[in-house]
HTML snippet that shows the backbone in 3Dmol.js (N, CA, C, O; Angstrom):
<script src="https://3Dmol.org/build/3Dmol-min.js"></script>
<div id="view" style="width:600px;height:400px;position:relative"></div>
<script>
const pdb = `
ATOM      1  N   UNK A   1       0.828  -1.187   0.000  1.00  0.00           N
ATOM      2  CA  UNK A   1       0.000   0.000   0.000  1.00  0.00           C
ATOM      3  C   UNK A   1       0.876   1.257   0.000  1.00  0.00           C
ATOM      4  O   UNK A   1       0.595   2.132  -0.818  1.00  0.00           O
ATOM      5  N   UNK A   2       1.993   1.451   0.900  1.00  0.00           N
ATOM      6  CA  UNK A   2       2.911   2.572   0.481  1.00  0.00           C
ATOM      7  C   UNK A   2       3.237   2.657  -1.237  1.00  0.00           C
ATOM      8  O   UNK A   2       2.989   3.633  -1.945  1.00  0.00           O
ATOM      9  N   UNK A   3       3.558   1.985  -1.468  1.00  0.00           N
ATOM     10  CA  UNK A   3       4.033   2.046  -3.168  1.00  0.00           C
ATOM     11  C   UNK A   3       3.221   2.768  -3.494  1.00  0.00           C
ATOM     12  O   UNK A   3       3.698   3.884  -3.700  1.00  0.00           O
ATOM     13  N   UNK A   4       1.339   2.665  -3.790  1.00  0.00           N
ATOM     14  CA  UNK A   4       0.099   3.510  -3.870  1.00  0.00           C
ATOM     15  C   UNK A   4       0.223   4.284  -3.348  1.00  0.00           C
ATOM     16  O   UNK A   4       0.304   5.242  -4.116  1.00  0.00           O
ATOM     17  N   UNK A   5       0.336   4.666  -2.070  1.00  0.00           N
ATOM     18  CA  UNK A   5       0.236   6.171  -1.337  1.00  0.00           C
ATOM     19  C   UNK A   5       1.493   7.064  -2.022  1.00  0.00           C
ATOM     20  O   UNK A   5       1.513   8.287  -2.156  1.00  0.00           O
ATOM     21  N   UNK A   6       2.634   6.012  -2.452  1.00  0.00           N
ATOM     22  CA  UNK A   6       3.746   7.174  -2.770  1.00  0.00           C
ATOM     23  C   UNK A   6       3.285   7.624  -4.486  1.00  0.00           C
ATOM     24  O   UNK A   6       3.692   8.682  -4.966  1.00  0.00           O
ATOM     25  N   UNK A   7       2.425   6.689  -5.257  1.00  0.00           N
ATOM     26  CA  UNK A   7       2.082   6.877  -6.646  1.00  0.00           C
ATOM     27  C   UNK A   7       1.521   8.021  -7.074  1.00  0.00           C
ATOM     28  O   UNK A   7       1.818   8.917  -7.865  1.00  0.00           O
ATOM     29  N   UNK A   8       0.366   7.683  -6.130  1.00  0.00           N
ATOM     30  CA  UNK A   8      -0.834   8.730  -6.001  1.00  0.00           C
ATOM     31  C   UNK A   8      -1.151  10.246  -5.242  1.00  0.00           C
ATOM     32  O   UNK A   8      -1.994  11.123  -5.433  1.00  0.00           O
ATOM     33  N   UNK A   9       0.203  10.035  -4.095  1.00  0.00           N
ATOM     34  CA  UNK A   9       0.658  11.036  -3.651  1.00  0.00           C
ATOM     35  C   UNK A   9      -0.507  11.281  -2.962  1.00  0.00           C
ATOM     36  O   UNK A   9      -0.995  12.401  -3.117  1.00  0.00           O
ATOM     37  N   UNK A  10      -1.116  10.440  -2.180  1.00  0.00           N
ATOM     38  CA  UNK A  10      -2.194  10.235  -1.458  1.00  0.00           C
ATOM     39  C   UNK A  10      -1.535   9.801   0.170  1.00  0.00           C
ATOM     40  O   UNK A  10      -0.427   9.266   0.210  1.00  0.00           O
ATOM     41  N   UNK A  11      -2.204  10.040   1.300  1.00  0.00           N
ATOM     42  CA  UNK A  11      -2.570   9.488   2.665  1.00  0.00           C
ATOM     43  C   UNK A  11      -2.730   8.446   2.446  1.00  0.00           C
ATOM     44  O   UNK A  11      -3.082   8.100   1.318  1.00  0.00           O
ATOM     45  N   UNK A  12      -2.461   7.249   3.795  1.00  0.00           N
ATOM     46  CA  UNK A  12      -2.623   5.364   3.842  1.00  0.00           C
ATOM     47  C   UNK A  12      -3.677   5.724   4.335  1.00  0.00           C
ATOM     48  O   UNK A  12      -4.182   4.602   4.369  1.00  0.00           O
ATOM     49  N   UNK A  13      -4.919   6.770   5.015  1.00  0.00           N
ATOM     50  CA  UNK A  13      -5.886   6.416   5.568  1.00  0.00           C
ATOM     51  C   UNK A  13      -6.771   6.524   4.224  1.00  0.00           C
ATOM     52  O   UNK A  13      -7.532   5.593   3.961  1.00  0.00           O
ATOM     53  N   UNK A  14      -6.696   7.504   3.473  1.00  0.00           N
ATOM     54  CA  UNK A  14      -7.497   7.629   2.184  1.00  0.00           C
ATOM     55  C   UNK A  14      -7.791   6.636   1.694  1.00  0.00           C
ATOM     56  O   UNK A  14      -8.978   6.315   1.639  1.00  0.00           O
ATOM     57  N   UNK A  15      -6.400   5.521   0.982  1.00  0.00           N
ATOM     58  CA  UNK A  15      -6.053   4.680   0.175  1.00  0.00           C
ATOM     59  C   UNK A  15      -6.606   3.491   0.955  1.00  0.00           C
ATOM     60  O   UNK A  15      -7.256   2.604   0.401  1.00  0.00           O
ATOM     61  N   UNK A  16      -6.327   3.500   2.258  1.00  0.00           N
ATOM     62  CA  UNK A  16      -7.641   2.374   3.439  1.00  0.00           C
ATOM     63  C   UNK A  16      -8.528   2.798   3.040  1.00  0.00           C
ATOM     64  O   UNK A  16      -8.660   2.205   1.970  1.00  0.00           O
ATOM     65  N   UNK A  17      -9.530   3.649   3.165  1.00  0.00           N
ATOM     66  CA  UNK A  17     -10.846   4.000   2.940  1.00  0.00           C
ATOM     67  C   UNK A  17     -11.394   3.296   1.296  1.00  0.00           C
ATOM     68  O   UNK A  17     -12.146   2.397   0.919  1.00  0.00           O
ATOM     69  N   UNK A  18     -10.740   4.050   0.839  1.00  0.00           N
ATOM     70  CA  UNK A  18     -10.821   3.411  -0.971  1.00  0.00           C
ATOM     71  C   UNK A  18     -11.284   1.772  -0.609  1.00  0.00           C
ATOM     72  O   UNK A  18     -12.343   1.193  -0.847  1.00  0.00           O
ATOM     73  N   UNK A  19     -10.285   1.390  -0.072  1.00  0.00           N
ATOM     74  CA  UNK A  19      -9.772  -0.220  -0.675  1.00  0.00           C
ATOM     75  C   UNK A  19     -11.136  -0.179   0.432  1.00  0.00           C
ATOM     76  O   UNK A  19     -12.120   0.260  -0.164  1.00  0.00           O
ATOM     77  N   UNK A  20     -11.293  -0.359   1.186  1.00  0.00           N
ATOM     78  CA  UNK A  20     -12.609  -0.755   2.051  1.00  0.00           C
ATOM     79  C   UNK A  20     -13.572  -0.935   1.295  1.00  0.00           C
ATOM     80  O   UNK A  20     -14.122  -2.008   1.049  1.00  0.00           O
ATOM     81  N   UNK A  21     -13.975   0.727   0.645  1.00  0.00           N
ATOM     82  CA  UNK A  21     -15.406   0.912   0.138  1.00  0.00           C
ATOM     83  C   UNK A  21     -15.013   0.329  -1.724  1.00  0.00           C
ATOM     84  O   UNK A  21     -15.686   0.653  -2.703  1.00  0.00           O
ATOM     85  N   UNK A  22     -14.023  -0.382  -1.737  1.00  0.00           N
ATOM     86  CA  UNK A  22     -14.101  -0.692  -3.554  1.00  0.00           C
ATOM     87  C   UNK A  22     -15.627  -1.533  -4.212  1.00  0.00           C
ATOM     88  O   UNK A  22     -16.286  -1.322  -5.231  1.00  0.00           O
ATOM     89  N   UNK A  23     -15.752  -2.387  -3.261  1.00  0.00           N
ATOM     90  CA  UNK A  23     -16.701  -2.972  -4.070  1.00  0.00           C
ATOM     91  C   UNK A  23     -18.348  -2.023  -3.900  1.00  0.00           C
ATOM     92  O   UNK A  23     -19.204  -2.022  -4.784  1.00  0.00           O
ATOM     93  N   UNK A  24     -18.447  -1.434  -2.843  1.00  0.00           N
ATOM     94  CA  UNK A  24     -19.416  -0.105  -3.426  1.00  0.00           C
ATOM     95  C   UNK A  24     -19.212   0.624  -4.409  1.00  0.00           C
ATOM     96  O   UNK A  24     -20.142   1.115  -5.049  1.00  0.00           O
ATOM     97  N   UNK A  25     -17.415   0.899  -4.814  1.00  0.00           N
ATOM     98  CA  UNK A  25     -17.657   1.920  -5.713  1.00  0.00           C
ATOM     99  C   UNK A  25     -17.680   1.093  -7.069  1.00  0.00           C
ATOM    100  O   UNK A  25     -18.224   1.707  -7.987  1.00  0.00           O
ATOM    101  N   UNK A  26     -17.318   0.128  -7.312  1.00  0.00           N
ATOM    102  CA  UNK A  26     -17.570  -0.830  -8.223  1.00  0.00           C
ATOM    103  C   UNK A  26     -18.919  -0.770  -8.742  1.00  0.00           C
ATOM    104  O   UNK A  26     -19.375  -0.605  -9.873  1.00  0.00           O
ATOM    105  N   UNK A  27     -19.597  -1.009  -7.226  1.00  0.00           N
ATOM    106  CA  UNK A  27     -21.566  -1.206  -8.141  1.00  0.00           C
ATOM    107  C   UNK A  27     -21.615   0.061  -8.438  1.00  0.00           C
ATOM    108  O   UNK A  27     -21.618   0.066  -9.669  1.00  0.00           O
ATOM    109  N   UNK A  28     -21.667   1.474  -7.960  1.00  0.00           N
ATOM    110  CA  UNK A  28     -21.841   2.193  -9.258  1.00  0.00           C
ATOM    111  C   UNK A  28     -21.536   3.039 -10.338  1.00  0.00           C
ATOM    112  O   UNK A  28     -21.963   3.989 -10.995  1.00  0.00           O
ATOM    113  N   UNK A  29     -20.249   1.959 -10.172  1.00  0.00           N
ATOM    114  CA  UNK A  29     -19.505   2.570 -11.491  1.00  0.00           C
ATOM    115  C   UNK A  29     -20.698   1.477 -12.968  1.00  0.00           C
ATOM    116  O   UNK A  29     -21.198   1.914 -14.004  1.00  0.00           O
ATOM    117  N   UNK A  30     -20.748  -0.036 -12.343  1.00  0.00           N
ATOM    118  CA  UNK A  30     -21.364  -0.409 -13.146  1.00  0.00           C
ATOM    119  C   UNK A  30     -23.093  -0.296 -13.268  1.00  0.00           C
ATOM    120  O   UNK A  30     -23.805  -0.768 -14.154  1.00  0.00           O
ATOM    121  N   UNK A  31     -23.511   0.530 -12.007  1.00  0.00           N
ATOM    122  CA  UNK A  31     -24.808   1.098 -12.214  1.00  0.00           C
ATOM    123  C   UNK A  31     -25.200   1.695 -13.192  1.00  0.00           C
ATOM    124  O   UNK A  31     -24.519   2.721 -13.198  1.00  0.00           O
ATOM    125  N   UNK A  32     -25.974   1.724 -14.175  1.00  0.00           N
ATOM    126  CA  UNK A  32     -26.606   2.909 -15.596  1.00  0.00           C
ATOM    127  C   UNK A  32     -27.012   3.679 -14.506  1.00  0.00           C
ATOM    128  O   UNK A  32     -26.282   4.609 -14.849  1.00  0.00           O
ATOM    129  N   UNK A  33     -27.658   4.201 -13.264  1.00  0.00           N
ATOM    130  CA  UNK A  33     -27.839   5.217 -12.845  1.00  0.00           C
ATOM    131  C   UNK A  33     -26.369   6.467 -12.382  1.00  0.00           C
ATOM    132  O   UNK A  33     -25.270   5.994 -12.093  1.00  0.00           O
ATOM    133  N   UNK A  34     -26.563   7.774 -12.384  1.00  0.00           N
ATOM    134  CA  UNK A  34     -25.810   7.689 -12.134  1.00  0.00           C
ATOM    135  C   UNK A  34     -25.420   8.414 -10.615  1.00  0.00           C
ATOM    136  O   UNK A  34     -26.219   8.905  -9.818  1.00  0.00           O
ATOM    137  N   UNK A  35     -23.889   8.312 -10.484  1.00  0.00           N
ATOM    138  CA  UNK A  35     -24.134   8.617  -8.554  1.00  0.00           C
ATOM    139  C   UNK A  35     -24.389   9.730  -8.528  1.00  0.00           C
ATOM    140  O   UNK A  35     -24.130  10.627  -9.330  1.00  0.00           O
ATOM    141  N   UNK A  36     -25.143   9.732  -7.193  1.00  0.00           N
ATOM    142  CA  UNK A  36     -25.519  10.659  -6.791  1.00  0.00           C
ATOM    143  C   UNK A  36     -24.577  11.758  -5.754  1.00  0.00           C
ATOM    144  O   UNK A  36     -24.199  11.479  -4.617  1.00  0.00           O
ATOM    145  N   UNK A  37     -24.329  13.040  -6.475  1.00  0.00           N
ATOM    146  CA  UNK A  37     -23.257  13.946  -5.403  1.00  0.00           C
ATOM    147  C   UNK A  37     -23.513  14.282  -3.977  1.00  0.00           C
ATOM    148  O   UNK A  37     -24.618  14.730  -3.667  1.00  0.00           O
ATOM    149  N   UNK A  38     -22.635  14.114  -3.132  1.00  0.00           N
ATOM    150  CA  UNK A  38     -22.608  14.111  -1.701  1.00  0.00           C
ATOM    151  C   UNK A  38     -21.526  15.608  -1.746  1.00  0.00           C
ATOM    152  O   UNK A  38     -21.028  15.766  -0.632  1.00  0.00           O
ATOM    153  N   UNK A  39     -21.253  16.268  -2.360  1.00  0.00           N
ATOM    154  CA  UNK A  39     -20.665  17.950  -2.104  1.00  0.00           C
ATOM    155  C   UNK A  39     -21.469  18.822  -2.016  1.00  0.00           C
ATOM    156  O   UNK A  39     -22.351  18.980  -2.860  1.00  0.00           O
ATOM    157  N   UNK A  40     -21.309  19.659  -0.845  1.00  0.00           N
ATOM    158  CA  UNK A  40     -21.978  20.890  -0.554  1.00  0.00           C
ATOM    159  C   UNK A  40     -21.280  22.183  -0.491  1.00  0.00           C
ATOM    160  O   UNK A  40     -20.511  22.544   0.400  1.00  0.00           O
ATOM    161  N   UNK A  41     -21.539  22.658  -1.250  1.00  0.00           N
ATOM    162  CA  UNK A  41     -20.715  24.241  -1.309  1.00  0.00           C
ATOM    163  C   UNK A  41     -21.663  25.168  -0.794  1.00  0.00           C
ATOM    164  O   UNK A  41     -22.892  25.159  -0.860  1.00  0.00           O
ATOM    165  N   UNK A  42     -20.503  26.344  -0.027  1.00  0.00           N
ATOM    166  CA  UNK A  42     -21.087  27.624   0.172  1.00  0.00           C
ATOM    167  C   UNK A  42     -20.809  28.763  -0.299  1.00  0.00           C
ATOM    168  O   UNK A  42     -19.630  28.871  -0.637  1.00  0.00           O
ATOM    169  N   UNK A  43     -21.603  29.876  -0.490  1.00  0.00           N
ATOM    170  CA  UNK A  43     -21.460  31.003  -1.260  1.00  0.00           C
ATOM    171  C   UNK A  43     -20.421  31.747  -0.073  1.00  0.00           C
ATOM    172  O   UNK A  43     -20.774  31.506   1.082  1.00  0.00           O
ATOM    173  N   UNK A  44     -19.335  32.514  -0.203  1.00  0.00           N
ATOM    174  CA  UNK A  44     -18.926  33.240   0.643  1.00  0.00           C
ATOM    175  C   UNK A  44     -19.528  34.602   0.619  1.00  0.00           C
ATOM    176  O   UNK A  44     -20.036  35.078  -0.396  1.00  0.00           O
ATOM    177  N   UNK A  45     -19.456  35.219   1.771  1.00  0.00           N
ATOM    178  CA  UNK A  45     -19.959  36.706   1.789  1.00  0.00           C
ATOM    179  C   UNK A  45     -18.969  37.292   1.276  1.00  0.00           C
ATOM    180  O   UNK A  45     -17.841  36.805   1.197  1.00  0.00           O
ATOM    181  N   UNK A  46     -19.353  38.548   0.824  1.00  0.00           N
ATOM    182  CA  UNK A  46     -18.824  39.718   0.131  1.00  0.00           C
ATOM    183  C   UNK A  46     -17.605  39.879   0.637  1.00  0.00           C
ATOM    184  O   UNK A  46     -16.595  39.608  -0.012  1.00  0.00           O
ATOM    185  N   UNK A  47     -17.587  40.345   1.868  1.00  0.00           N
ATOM    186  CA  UNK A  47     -16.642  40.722   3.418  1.00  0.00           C
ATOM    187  C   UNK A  47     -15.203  39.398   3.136  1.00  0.00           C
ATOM    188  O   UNK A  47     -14.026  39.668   3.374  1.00  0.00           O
ATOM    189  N   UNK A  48     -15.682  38.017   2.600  1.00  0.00           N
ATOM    190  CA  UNK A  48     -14.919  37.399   2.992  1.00  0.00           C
ATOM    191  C   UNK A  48     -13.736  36.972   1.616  1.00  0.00           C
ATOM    192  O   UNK A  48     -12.646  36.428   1.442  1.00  0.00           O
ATOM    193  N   UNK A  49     -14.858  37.661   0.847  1.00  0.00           N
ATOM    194  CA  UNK A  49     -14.609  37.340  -0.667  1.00  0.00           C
ATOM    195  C   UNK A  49     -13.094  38.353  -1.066  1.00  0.00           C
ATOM    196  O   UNK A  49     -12.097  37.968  -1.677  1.00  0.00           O
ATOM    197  N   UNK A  50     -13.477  40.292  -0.239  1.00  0.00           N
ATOM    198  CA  UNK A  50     -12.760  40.992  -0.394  1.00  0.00           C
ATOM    199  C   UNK A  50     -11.575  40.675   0.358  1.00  0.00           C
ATOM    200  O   UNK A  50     -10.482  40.684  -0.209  1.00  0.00           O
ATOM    201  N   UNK A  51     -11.721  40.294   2.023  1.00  0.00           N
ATOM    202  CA  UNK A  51     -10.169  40.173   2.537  1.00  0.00           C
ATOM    203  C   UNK A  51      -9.441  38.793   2.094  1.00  0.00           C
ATOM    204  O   UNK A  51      -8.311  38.567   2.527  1.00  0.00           O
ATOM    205  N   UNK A  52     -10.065  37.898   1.259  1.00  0.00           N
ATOM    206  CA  UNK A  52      -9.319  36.987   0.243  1.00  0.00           C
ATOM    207  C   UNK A  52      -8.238  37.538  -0.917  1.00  0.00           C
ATOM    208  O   UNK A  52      -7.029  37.405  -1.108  1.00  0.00           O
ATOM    209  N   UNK A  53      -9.483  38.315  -1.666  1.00  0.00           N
ATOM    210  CA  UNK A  53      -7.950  38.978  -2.640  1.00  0.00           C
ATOM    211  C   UNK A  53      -7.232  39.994  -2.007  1.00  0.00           C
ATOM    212  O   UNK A  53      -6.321  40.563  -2.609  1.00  0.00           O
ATOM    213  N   UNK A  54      -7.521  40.274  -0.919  1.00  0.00           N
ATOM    214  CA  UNK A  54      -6.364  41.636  -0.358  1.00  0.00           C
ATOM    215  C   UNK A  54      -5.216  40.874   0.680  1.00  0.00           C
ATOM    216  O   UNK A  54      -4.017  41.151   0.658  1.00  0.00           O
ATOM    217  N   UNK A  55      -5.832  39.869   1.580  1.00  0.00           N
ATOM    218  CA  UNK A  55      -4.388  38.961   1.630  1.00  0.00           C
ATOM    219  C   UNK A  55      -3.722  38.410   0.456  1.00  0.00           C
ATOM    220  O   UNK A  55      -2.507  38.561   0.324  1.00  0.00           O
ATOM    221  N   UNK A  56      -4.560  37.658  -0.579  1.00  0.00           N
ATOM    222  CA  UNK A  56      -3.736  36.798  -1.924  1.00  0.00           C
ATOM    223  C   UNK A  56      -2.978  38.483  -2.479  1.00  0.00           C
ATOM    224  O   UNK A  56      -2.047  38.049  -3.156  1.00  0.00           O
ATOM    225  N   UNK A  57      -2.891  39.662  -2.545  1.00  0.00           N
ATOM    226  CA  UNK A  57      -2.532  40.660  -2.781  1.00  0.00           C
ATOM    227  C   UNK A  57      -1.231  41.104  -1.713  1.00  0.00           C
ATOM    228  O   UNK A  57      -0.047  41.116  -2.049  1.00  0.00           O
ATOM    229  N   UNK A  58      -1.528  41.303  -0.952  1.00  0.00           N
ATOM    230  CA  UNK A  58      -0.467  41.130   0.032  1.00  0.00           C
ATOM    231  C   UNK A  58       1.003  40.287   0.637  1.00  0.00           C
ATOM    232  O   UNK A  58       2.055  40.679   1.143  1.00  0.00           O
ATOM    233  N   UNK A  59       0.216  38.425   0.142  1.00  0.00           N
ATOM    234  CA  UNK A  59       1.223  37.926  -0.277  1.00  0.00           C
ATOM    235  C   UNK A  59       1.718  37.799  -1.128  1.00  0.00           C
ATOM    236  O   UNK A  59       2.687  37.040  -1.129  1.00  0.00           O
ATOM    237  N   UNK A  60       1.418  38.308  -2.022  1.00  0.00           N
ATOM    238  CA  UNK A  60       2.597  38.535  -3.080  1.00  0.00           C
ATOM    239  C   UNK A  60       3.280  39.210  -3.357  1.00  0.00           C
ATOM    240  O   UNK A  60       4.156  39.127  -4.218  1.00  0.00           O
ATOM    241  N   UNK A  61       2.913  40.339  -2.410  1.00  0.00           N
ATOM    242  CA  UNK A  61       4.239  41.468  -2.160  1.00  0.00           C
ATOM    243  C   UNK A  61       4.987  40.904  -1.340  1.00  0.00           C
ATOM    244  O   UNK A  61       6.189  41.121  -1.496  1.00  0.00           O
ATOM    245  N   UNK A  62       4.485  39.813   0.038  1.00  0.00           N
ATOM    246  CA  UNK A  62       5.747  39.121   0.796  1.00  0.00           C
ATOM    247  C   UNK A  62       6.826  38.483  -0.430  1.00  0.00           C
ATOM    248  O   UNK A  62       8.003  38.777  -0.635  1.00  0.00           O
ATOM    249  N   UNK A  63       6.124  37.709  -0.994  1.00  0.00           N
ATOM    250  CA  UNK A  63       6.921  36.925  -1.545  1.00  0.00           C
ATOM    251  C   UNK A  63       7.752  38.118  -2.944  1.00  0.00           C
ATOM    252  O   UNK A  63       8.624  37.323  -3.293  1.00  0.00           O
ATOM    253  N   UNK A  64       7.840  38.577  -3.275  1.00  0.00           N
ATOM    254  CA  UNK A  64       8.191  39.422  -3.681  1.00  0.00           C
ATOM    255  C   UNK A  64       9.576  39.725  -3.184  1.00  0.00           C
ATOM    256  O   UNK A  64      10.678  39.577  -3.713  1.00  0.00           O
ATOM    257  N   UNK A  65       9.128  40.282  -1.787  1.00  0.00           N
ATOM    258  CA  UNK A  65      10.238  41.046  -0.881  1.00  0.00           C
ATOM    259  C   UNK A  65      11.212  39.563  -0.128  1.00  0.00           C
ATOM    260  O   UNK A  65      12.237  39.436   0.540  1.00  0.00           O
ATOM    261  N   UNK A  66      10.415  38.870  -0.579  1.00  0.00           N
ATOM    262  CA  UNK A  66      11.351  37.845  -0.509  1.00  0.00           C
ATOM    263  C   UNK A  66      11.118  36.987   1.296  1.00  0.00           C
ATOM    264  O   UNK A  66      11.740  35.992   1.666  1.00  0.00           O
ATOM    265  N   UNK A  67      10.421  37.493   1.841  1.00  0.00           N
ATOM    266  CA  UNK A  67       9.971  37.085   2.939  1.00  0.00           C
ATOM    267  C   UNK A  67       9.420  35.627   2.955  1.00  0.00           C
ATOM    268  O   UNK A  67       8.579  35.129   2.206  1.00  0.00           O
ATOM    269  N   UNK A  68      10.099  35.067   3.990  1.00  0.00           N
ATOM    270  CA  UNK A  68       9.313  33.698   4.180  1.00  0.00           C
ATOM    271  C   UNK A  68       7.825  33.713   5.128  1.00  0.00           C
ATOM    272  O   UNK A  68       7.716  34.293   6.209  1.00  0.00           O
ATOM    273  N   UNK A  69       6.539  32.789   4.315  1.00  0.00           N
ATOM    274  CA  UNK A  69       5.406  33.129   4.898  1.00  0.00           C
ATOM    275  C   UNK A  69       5.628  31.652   6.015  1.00  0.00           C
ATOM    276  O   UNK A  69       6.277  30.606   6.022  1.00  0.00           O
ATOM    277  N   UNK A  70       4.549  32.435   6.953  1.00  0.00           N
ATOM    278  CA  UNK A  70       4.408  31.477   8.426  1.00  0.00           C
ATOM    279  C   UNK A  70       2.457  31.773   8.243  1.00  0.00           C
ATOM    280  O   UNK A  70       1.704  32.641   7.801  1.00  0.00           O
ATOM    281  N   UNK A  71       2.359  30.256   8.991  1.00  0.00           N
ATOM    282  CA  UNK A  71       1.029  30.461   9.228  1.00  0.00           C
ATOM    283  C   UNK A  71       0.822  31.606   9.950  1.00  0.00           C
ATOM    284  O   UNK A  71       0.207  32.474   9.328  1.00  0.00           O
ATOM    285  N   UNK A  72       1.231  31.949  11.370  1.00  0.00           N
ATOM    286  CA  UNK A  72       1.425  32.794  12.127  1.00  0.00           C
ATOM    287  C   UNK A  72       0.900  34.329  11.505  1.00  0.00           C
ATOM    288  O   UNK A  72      -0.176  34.843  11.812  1.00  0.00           O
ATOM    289  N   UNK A  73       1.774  34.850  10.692  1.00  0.00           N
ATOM    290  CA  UNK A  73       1.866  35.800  10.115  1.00  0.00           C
ATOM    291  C   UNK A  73       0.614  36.140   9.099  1.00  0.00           C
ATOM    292  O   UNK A  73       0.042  37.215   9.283  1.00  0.00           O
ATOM    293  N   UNK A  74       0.086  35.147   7.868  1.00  0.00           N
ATOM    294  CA  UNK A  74      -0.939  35.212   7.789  1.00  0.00           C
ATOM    295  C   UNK A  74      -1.895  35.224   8.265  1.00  0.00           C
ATOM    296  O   UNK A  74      -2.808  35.605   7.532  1.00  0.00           O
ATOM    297  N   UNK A  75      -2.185  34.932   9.364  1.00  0.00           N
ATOM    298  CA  UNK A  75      -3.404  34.431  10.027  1.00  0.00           C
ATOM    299  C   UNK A  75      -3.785  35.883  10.413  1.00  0.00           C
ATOM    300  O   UNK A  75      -4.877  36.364  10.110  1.00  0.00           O
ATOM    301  N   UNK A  76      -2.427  36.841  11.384  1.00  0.00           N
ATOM    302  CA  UNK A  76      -2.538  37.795  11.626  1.00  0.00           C
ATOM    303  C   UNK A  76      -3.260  39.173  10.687  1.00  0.00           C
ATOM    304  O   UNK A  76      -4.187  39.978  10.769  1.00  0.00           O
ATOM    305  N   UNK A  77      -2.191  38.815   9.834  1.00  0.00           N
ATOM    306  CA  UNK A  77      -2.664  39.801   8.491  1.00  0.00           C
ATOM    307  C   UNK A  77      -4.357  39.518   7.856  1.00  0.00           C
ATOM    308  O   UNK A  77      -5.033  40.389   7.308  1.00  0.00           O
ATOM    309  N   UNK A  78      -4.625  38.631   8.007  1.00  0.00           N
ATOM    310  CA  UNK A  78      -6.006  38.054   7.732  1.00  0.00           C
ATOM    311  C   UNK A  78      -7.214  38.797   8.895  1.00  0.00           C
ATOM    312  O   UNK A  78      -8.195  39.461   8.560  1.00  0.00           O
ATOM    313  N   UNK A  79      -6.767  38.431  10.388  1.00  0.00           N
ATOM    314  CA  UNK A  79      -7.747  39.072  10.791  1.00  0.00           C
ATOM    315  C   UNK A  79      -7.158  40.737  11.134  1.00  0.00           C
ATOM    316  O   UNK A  79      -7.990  41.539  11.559  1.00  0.00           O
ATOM    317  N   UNK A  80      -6.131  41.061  10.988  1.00  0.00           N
ATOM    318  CA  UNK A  80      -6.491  42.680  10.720  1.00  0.00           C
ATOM    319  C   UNK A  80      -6.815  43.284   9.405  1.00  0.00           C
ATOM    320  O   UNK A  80      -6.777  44.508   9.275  1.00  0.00           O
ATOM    321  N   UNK A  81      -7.208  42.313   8.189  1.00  0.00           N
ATOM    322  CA  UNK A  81      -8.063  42.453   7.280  1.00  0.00           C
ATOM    323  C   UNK A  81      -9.144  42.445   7.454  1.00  0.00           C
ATOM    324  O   UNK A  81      -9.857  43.325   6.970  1.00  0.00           O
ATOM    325  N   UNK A  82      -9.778  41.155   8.426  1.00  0.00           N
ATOM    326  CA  UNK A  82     -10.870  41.013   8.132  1.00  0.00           C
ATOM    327  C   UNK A  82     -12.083  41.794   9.277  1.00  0.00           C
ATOM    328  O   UNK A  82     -13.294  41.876   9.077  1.00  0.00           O
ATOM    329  N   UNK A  83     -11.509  42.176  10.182  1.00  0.00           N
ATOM    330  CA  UNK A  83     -11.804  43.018  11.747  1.00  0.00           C
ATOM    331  C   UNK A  83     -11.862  44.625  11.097  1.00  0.00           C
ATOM    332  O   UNK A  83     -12.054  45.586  11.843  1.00  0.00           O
TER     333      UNK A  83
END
`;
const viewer = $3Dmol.createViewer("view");
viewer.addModel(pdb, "pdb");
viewer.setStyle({}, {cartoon: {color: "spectrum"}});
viewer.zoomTo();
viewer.render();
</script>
């Protein structure tokens, strides 16, 4: 199973999960119906939409200036964006 996890560049718990559920995903791959989606997306607010591109804006002046990013540091810059 490492050999797979190193292929796929995947997690051993993922690649467990897979191999568990194969023969479910088997029936409906060979089902004519087809599966049904289990993803739920959300719309972001406006508010969250703007301090997105003004950090993605920001770091790229770090990186620019050549600065190494830390979670730390973003996180900061994020909520005195977003406050």
């Amino acid at each position: 199973m490492v050999d797979v996890t190193r292929s796929y560049n995947m997690n051993c718990s993922t690649i467990g999960t897979i191999l568990k559920n194969k023969d479910k995903i088997l029936e409906h791959v060979k089902s004519p119906v087809p599966m049904m989606s289990k993803i739920v997306s959300k719309k972001r607010g406006k508010v969250m939409e703007e301090m997105e591109k003004l950090l993605s804006v920001w770091m790229q002046g770090q990186h620019q200036r050549r600065v190494p990013p830390s979670v730390k540091l973003i996180q900061e810059k994020a909520k005195s964006l977003y406050g």
